[in-house]
N, CA, C and O atoms as CSV, one atom per row, in Angstrom:
chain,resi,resn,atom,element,x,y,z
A,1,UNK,N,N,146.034,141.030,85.133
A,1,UNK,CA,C,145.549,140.146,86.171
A,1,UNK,C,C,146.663,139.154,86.503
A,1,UNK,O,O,147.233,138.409,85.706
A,2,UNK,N,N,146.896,139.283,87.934
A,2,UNK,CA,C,147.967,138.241,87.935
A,2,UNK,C,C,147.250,136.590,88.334
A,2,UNK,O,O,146.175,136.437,88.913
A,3,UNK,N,N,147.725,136.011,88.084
A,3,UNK,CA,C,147.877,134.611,88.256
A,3,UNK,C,C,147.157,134.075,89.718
A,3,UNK,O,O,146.113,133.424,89.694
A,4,UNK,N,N,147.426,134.215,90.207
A,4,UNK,CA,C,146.771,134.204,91.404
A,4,UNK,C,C,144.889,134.513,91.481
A,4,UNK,O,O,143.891,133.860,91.789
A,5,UNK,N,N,145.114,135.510,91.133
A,5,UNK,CA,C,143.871,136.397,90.974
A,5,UNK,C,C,142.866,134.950,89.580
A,5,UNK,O,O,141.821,134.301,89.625
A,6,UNK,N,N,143.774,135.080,88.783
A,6,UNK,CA,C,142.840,134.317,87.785
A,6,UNK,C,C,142.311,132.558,88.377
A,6,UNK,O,O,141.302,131.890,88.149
A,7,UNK,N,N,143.397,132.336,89.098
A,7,UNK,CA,C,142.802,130.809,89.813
A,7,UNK,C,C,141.659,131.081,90.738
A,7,UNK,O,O,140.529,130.614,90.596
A,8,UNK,N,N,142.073,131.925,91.756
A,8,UNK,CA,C,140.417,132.276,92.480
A,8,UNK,C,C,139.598,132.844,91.451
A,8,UNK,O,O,138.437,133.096,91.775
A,9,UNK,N,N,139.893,133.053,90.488
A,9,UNK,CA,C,138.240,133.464,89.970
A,9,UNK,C,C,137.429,131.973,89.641
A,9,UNK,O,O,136.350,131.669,90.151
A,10,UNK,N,N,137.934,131.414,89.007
A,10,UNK,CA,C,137.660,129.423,88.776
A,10,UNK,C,C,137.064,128.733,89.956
A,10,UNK,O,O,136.087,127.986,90.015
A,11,UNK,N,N,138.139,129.291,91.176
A,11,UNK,CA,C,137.993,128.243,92.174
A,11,UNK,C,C,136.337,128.005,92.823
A,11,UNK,O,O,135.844,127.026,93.382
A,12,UNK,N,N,135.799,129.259,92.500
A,12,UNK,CA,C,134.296,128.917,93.292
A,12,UNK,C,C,133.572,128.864,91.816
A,12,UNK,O,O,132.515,129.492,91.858
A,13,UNK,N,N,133.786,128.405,90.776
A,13,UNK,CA,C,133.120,127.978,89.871
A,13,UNK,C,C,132.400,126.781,90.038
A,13,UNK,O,O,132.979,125.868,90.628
A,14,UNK,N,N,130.805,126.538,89.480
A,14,UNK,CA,C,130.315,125.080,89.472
A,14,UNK,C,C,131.610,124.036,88.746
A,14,UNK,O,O,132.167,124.415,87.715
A,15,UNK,N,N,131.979,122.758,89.392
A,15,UNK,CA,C,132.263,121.809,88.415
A,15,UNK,C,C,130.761,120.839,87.438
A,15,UNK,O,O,129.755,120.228,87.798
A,16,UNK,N,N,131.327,121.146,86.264
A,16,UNK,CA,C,130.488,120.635,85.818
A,16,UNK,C,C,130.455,119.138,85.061
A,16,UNK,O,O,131.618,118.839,84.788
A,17,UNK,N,N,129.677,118.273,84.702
A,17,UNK,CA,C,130.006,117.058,84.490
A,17,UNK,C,C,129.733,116.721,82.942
A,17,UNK,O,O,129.109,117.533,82.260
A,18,UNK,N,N,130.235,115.441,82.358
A,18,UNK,CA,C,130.117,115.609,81.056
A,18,UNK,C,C,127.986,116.006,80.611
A,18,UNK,O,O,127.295,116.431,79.686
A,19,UNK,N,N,127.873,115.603,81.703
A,19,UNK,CA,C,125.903,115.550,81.407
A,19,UNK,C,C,125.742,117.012,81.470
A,19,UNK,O,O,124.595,117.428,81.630
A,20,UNK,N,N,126.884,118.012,81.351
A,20,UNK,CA,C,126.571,119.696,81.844
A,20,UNK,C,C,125.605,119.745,83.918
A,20,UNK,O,O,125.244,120.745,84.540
A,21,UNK,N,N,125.542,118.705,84.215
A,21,UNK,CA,C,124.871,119.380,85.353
A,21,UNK,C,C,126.192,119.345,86.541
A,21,UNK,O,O,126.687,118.256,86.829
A,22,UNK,N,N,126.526,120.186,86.965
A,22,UNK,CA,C,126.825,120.117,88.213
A,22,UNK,C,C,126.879,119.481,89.316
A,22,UNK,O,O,125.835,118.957,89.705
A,23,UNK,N,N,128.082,119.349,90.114
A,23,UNK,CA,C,128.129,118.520,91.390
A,23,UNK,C,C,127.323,118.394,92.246
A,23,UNK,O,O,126.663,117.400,92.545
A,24,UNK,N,N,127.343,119.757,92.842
A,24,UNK,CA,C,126.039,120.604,93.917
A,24,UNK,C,C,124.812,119.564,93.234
A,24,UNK,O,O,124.488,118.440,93.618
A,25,UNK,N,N,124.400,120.172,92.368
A,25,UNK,CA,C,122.487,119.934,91.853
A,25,UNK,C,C,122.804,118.085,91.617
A,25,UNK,O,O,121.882,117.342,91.953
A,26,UNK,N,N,123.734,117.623,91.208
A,26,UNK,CA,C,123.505,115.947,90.940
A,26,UNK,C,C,123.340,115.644,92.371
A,26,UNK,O,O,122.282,115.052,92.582
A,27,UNK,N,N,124.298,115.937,93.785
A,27,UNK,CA,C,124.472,115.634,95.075
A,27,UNK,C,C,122.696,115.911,95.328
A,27,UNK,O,O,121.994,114.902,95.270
A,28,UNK,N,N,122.069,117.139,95.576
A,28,UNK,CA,C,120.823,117.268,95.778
A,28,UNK,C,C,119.977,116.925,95.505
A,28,UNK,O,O,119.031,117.153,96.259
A,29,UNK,N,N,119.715,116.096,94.167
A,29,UNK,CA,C,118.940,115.231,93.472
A,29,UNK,C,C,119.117,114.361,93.839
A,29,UNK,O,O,118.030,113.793,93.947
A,30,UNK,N,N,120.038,113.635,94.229
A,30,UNK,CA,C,120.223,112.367,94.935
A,30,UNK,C,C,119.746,112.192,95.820
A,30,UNK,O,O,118.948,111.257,95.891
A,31,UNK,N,N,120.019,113.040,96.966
A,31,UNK,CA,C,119.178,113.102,98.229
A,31,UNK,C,C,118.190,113.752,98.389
A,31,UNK,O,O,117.898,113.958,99.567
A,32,UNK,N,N,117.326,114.307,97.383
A,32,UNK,CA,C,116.165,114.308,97.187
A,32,UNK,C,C,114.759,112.621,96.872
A,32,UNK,O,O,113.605,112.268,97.120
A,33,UNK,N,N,116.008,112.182,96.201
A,33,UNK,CA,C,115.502,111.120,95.130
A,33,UNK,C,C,115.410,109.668,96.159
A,33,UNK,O,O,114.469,108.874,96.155
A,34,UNK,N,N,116.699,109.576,97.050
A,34,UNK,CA,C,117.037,108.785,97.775
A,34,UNK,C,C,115.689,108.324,98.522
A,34,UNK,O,O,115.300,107.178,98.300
A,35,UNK,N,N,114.690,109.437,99.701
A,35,UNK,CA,C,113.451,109.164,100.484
A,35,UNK,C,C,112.523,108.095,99.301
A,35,UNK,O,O,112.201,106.912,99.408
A,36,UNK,N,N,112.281,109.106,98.173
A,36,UNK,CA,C,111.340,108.505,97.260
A,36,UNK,C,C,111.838,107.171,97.029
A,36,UNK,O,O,110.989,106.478,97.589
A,37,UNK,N,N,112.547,106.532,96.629
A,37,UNK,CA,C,113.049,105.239,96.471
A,37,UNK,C,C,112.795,104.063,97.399
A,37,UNK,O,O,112.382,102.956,97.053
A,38,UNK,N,N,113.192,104.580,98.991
A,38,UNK,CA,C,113.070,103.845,99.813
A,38,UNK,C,C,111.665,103.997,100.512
A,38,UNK,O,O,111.438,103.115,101.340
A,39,UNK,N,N,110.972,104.662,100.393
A,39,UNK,CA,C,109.431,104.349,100.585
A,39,UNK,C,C,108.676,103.628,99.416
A,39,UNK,O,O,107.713,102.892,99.629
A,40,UNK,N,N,109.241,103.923,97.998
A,40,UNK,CA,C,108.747,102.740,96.777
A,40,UNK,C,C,108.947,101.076,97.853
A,40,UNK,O,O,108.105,100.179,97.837
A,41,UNK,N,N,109.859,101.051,98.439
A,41,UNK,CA,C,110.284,99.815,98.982
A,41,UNK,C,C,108.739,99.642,99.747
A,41,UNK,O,O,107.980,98.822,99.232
A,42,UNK,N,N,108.319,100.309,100.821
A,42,UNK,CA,C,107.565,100.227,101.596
A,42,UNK,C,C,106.110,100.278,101.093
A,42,UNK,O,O,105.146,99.918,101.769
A,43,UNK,N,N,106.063,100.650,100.126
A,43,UNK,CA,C,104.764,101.009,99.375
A,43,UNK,C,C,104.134,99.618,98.879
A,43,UNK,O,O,103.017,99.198,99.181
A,44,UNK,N,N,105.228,98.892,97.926
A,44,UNK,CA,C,105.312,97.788,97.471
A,44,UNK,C,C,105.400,96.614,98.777
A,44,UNK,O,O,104.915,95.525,98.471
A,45,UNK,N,N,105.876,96.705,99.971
A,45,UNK,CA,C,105.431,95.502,100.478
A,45,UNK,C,C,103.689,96.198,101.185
A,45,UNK,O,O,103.191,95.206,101.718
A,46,UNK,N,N,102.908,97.145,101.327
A,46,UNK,CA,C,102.163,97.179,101.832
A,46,UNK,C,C,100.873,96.977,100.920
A,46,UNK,O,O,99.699,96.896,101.281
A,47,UNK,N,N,101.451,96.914,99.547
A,47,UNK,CA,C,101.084,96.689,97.825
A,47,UNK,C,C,100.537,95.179,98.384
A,47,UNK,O,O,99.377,94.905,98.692
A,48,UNK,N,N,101.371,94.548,98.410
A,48,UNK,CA,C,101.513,93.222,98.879
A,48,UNK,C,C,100.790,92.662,99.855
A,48,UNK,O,O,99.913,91.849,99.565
A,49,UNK,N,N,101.000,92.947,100.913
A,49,UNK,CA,C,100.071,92.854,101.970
A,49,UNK,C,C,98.516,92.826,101.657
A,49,UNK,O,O,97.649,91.984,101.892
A,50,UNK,N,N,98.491,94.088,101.026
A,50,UNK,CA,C,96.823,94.575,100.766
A,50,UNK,C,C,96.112,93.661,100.026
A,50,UNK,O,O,95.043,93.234,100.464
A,51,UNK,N,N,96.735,93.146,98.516
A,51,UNK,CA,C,96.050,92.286,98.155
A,51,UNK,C,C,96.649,90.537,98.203
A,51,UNK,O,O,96.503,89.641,97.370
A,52,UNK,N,N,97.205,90.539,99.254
A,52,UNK,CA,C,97.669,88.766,99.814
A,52,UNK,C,C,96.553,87.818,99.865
A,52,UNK,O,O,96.574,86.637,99.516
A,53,UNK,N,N,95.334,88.657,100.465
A,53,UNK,CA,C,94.246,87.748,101.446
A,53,UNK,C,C,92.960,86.940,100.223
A,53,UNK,O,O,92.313,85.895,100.158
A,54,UNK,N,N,93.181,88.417,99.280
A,54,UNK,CA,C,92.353,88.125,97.913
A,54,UNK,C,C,93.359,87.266,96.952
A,54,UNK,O,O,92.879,87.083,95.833
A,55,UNK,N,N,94.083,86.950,97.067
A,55,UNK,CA,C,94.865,86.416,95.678
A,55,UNK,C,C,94.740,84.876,96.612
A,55,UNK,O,O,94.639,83.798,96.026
A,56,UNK,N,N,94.765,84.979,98.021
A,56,UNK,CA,C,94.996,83.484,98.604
A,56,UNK,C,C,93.661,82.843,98.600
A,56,UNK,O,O,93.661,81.612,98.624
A,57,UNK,N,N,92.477,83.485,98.571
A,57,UNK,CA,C,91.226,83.525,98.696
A,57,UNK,C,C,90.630,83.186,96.966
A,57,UNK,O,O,89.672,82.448,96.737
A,58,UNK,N,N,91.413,83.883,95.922
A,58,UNK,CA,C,90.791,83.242,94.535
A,58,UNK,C,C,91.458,82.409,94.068
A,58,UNK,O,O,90.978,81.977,93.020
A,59,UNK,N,N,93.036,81.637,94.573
A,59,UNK,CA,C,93.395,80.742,94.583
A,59,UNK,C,C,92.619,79.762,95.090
A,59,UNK,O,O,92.159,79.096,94.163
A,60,UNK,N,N,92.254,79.361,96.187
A,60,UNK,CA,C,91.431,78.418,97.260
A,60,UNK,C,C,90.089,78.497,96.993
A,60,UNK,O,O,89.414,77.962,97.872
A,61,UNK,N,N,89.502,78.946,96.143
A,61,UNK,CA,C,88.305,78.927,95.438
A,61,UNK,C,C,88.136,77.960,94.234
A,61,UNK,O,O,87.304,77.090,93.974
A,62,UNK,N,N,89.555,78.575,93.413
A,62,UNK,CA,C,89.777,77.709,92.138
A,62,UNK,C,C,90.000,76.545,92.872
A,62,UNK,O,O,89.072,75.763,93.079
A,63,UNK,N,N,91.424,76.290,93.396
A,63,UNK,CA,C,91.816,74.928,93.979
A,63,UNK,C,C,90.622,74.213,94.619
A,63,UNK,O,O,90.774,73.004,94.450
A,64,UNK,N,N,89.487,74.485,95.290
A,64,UNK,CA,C,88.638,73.747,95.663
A,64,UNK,C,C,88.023,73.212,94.875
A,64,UNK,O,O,87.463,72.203,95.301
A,65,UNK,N,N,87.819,73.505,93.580
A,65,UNK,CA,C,86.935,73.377,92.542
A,65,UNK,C,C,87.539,72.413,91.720
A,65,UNK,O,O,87.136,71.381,91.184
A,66,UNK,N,N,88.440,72.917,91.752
A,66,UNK,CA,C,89.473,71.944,90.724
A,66,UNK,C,C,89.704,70.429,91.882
A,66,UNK,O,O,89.346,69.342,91.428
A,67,UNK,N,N,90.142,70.469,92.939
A,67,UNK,CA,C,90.306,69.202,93.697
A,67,UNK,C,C,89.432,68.496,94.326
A,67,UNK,O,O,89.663,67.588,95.124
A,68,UNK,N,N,88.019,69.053,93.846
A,68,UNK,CA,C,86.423,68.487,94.650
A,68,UNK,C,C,86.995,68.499,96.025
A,68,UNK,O,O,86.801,67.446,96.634
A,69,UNK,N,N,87.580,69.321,96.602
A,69,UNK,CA,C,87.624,69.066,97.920
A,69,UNK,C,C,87.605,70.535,98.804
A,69,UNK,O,O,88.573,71.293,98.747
A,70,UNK,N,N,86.342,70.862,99.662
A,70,UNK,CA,C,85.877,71.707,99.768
A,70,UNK,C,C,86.525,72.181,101.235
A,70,UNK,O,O,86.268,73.284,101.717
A,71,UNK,N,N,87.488,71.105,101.946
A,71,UNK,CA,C,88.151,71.938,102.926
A,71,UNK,C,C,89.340,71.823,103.080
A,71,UNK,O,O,89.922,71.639,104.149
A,72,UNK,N,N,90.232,72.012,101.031
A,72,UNK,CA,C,91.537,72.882,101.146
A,72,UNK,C,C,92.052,73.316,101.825
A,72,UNK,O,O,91.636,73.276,102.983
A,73,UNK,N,N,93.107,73.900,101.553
A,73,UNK,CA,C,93.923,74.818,102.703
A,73,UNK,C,C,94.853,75.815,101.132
A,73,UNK,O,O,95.426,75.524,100.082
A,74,UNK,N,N,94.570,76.741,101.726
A,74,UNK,CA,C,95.880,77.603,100.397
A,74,UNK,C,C,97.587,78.500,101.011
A,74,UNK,O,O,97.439,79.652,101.418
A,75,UNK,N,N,98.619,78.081,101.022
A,75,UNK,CA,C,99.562,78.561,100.996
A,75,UNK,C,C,99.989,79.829,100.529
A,75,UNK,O,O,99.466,79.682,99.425
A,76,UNK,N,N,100.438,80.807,100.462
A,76,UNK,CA,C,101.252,81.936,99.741
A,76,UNK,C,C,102.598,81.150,99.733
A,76,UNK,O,O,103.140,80.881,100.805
A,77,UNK,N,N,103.169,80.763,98.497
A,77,UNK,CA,C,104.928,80.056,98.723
A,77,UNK,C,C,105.964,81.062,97.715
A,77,UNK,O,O,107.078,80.796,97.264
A,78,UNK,N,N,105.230,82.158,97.580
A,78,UNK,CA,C,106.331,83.797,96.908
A,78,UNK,C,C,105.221,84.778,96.270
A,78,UNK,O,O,104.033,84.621,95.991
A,79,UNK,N,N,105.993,85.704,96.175
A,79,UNK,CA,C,104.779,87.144,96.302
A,79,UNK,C,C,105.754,88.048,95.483
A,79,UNK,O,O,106.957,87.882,95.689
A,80,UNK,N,N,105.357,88.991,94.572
A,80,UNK,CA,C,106.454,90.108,94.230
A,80,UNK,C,C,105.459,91.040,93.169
A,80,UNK,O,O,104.678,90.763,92.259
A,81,UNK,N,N,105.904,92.193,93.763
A,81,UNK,CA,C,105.220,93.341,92.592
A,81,UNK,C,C,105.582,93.284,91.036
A,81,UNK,O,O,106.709,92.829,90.838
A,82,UNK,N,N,104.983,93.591,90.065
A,82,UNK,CA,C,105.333,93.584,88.669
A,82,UNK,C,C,104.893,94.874,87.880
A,82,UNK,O,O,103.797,95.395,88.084
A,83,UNK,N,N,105.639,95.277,87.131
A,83,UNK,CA,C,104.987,96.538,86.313
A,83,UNK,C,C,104.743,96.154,84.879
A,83,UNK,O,O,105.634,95.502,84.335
A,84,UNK,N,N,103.647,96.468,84.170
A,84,UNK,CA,C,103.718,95.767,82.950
A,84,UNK,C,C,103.471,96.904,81.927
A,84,UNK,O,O,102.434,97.568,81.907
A,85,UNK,N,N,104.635,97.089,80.980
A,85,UNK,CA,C,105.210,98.073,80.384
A,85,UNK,C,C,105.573,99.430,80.971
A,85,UNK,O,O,105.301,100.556,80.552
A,86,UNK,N,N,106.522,98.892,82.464
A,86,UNK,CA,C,107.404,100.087,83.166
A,86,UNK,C,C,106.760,100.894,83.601
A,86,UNK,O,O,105.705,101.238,83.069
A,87,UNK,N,N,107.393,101.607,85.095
A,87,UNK,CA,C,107.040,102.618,85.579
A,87,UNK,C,C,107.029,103.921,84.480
A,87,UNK,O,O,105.917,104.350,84.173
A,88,UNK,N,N,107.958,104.418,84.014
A,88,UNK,CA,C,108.094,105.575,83.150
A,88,UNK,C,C,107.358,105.233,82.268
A,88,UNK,O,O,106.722,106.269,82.071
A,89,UNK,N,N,106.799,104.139,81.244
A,89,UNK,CA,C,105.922,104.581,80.416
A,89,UNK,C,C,104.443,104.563,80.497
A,89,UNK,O,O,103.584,104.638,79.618
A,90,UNK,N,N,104.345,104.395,82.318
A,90,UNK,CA,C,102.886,105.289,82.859
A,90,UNK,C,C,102.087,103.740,82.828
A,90,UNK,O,O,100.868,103.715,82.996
A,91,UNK,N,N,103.048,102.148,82.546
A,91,UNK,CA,C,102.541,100.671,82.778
A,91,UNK,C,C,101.901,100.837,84.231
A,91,UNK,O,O,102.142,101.709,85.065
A,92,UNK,N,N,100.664,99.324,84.335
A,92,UNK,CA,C,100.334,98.698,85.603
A,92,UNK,C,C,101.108,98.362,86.414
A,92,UNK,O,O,102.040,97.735,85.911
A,93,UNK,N,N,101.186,98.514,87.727
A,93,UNK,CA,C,101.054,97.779,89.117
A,93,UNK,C,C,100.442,96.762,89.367
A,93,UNK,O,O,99.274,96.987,89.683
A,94,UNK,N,N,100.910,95.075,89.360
A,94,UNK,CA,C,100.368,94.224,89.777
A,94,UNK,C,C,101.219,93.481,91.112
A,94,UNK,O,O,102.397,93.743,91.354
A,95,UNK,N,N,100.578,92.734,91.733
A,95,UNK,CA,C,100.458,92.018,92.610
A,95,UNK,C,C,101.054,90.606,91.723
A,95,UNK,O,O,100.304,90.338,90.785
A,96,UNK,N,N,102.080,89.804,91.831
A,96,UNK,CA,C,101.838,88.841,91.789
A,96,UNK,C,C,102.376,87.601,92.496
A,96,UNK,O,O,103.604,87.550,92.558
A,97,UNK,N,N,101.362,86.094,93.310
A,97,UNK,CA,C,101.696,85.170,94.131
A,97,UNK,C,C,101.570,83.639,93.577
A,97,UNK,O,O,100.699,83.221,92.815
A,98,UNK,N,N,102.546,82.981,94.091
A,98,UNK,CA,C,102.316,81.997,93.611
A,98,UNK,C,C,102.186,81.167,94.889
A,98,UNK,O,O,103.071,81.175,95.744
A,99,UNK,N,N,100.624,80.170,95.043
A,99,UNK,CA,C,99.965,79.914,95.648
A,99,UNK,C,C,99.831,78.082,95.655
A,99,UNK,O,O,99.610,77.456,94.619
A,100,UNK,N,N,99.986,77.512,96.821
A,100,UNK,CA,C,99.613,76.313,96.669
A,100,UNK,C,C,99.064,75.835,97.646
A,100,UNK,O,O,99.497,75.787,98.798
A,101,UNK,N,N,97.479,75.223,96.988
A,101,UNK,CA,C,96.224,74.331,97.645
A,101,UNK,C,C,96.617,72.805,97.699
A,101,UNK,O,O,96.955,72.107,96.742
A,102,UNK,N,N,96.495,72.417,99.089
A,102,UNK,CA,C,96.555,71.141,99.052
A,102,UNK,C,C,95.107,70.697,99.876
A,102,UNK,O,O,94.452,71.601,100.393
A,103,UNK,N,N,94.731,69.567,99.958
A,103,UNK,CA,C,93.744,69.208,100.354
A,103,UNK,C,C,92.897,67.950,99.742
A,103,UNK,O,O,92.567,68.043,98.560
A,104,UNK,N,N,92.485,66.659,100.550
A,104,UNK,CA,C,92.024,65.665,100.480
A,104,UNK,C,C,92.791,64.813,99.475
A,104,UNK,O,O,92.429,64.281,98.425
A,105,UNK,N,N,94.403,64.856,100.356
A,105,UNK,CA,C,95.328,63.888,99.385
A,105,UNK,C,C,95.246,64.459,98.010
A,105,UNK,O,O,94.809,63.682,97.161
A,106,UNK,N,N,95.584,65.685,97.605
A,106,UNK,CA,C,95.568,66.379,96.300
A,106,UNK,C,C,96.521,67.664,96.687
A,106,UNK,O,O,96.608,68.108,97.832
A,107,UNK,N,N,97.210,68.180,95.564
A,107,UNK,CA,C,97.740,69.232,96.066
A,107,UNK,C,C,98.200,70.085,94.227
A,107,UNK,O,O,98.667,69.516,93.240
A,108,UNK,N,N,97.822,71.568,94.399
A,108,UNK,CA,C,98.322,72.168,92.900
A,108,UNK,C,C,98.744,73.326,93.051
A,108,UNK,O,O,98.528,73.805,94.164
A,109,UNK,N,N,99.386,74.090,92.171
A,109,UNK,CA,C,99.873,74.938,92.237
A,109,UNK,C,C,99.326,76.407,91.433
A,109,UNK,O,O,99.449,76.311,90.212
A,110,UNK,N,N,98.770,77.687,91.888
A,110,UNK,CA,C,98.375,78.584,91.022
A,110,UNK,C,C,99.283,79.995,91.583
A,110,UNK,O,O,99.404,80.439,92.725
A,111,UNK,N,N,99.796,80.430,90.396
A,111,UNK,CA,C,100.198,82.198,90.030
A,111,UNK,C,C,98.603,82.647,90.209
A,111,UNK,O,O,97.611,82.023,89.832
A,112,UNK,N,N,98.656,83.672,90.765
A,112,UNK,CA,C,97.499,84.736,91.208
A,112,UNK,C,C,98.119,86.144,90.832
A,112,UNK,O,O,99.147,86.619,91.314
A,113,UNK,N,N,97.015,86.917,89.550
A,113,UNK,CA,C,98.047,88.240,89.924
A,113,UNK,C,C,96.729,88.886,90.212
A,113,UNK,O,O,95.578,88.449,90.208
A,114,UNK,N,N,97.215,89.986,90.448
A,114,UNK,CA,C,95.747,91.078,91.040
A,114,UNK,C,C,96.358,92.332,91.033
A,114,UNK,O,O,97.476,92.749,91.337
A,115,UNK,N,N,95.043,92.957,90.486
A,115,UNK,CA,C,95.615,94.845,90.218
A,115,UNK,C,C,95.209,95.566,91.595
A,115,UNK,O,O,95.787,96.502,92.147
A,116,UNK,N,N,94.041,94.866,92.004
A,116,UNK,CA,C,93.949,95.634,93.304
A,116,UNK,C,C,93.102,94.326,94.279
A,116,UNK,O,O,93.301,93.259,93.698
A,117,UNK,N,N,92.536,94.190,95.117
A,117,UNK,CA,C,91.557,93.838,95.959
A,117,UNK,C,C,90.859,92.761,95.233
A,117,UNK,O,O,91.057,91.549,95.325
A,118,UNK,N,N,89.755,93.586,94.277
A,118,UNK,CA,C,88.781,92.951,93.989
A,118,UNK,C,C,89.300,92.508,92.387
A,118,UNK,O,O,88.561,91.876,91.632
A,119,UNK,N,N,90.282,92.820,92.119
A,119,UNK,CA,C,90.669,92.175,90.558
A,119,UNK,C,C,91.724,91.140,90.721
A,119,UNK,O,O,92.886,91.323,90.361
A,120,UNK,N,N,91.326,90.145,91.225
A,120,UNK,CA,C,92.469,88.854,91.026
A,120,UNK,C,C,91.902,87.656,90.117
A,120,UNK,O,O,90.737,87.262,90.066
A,121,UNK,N,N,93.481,86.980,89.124
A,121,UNK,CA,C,93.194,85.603,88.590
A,121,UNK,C,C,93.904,84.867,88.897
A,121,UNK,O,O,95.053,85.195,89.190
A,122,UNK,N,N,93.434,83.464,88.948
A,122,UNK,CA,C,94.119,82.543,89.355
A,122,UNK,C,C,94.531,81.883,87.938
A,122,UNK,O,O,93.792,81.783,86.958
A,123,UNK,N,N,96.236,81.342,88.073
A,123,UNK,CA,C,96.519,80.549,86.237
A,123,UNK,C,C,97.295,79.557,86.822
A,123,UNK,O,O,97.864,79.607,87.913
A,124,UNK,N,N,97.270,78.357,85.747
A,124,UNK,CA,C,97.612,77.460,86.267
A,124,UNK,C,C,98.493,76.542,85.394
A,124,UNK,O,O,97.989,75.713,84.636
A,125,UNK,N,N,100.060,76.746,85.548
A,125,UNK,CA,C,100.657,76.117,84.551
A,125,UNK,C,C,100.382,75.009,83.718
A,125,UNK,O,O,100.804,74.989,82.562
A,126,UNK,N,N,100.026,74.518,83.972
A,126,UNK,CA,C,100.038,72.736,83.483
A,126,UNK,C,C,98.715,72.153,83.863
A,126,UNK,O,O,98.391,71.083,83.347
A,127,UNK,N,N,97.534,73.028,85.121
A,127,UNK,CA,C,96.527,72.253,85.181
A,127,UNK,C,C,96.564,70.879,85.990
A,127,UNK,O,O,95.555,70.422,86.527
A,128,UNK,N,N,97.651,70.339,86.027
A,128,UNK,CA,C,98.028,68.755,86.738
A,128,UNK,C,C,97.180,69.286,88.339
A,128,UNK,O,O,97.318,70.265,89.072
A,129,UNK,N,N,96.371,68.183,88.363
A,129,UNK,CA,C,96.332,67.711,89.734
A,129,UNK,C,C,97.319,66.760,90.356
A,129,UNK,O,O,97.225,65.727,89.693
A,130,UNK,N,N,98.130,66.612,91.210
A,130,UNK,CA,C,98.592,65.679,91.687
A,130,UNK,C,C,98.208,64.814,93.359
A,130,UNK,O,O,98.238,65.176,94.535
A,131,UNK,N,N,97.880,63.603,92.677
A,131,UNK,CA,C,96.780,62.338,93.673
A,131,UNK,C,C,97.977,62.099,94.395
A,131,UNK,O,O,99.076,62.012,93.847
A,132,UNK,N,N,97.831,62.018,95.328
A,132,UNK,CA,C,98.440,61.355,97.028
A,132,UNK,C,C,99.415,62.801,97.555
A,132,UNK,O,O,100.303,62.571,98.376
A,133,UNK,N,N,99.186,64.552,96.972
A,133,UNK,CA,C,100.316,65.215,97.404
A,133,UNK,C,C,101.649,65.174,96.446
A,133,UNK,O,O,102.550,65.959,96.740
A,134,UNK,N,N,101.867,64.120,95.071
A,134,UNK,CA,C,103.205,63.962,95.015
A,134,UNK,C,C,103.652,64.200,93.566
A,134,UNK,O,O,104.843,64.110,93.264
């Protein structure tokens, strides 16, 4: 076999990587993998969306209760999905916002998390009411 002959036999060989998989199949997995990723994006703000109205709603329930003042107002002031013990080891999806009621010269602050709709809590660091807003 001459020399020649033995490099084209190589040349259309897979390259393979130290992980043994191949260029080709890592490239295709990627852009397989790539859609799924960027709809996780979209999933998670519509995650969000869905349960906003309930987490602002059992916030402004508590906060009313807590500030005797029955026509509050409740804020959303940050929002972000959480997994609790990871996607891969098959963990929850939560919702979680951190929420602030002000109302009748009073104003506090509550984390709301919620698994879906109808499962939200309201927590409340420190409990402080603060008199005049401040």
């Amino acid at each position: 076999m001459k020399n020649t002959e033995k490099l084209n036999t190589h040349v259309n060989d897979p390259v393979r990587t130290r992980s043994n998989m191949n260029i080709p199949f890592r490239a295709g997995f990627a852009a397989l993998m790539l859609p799924l990723i960027l709809s996780a994006c979209a999933t998670e703000a519509e995650f969000l969306a869905q349960n906003a109205p309930a987490a602002q709603n059992t916030a402004l329930t508590r906060g009313r209760f807590e500030l005797n003042c029955p026509q509050a107002t409740a804020t959303v002031l940050s929002q972000k999905v959480t997994y609790i013990n990871g996607i891969a080891a098959g963990g929850y999806e939560w919702t979680e916002y951190t929420i602030g009621v002000k109302g009748c010269n009073k104003q506090t602050v509550y984390m709301v998390a919620c698994r879906d709709r109808d499962n939200c809590n309201a927590f409340s660091q420190t409990g402080n009411v603060l008199e005049g807003g401040k």
